[in-house]
C-alpha positions, 0 to 999 in steps of 0.5 A, a space after each residue: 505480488 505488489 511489490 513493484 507498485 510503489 507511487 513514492 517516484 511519482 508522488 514525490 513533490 509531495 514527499 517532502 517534509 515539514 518543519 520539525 515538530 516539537 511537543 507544543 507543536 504536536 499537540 497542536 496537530 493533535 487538536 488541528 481539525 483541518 489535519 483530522 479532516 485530511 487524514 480522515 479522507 485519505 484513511 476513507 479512499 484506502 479503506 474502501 480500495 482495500 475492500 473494492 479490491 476484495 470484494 473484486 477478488 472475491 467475486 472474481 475468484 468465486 465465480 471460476 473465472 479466475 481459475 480458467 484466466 490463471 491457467 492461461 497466458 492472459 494472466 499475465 495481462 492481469 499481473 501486469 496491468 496494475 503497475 501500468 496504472 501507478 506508472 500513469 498515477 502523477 500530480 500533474 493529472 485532475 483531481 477527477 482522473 486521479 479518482 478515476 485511476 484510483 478505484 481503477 487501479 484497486 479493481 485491477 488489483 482485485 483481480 490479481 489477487 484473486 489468485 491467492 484465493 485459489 491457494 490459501 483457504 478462506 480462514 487463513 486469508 480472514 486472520 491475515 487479513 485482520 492480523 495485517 489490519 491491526 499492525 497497520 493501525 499501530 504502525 500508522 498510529 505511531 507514524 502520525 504521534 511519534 516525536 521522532 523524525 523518521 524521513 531518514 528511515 524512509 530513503 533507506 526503505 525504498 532502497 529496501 523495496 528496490 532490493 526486495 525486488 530484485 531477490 525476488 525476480 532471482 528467486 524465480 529462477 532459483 525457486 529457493 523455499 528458505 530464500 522465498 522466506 527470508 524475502 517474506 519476513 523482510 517483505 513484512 518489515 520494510 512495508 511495516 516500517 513504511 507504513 510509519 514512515 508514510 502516515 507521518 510524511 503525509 501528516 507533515 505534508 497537510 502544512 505544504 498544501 493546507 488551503 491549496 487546491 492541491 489538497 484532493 490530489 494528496 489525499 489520492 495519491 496519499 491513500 495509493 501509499 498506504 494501501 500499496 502498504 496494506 496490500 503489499 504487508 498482507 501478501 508477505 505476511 500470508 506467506 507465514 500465516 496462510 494455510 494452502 488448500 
């Protein structure tokens, strides 16, 4: 699972919030082309590490090598390795290395997903997969048009993942199926609430670092919240939908 990876403690200077916007200010954001742009671009990066990382899955799953590394102690450094790269993911690093680690970061994760692909079939990974994507252009949709100010709610869901963590490590000693769950259905809540919460954190963001050269930082950074979003939305929601070989 990717719970653990949440960028929200390293990308925090740019977390903060903007002015309130009120109707006439947000139909200016709606028309303001400079805020599409930026948008745009950190819809494109998570996208295409969405599909890097399938793709990677995929391939990995489909040529057994998954199957033999999964049965060894070595699929731990698979596991592992992808909150390693969000712990080294920081503003203070070049716009070039957050590239760098960023695609990285998503062939990684490929591989540890690639583990679902020897427990669920095929059809049920495709209709989660889609299901998941529908919520998350909803759910991004109203983070970005909404008048309500939901920086409250944001504090409240990242204690939310902390917690959600923690029920899971206590899971795997109590190996409880109705516990596994209720985690689950949680799980799709908070990272839904979380998708809302961080598509308008990032609209509100652009009016900090428009014009700056902090701008292509933001949108890596930005695009890593909401596909830790995605990714982390799909694996919960594959629990309820996912049919098992």
């Amino acid at each position: 699972m990717a719970e653990w990876n949440d960028p929200r403690t390293t990308s925090s200077p740019f977390g903060s919030r903007g002015p309130a916007l009120n109707g006439e200010a947000l139909g200016a954001v709606t028309m303001d082309q400079g805020l599409r742009r930026y948008m745009l671009s950190i819809y494109n990066y998570m996208a295409s590490g969405v599909l890097l990382s399938g793709i990677v899955a995929l391939l990995f799953a489909n040529s057994g090598l998954a199957a033999q590394v999964m049965a060894t102690p070595l699929r731990w450094v698979i596991v592992l390795a992808p909150p390693a790269f969000i712990f080294f993911l920081s503003p203070a690093r070049s716009e070039g290395t957050l590239k760098t680690m960023f695609w990285s970061f998503s062939v990684v994760m490929g591989l540890s997903l690639s583990a679902l692909l020897l427990v669920y079939t095929g059809p049920s990974i495709a209709l989660t997969f889609f299901a998941t994507a529908g919520a998350f252009a909803g759910l991004s949709l109203y983070g970005y048009t909404t008048k309500r100010n939901l920086s409250g709610m944001g504090s409240f869901l990242v204690m939310g993942v902390i917690g959600l963590v923690i029920a899971m490590l206590l899971n795997l000693w109590l190996a409880s199926g109705p516990l596994a769950l209720a985690i689950s259905a949680i799980g799709v809540l908070i990272f839904a609430g979380l998708t809302a919460y961080d598509t308008q954190r990032l609209r509100d963001t652009y009016y900090h670092v428009a014009g700056t050269d902090m701008m292509g930082k933001v949108v890596i950074l930005g695009a890593l919240s909401l596909y830790l979003d995605f990714i982390n939305m799909f694996q919960f929601l594959l629990s309820f939908l996912g049919s098992r070989d």
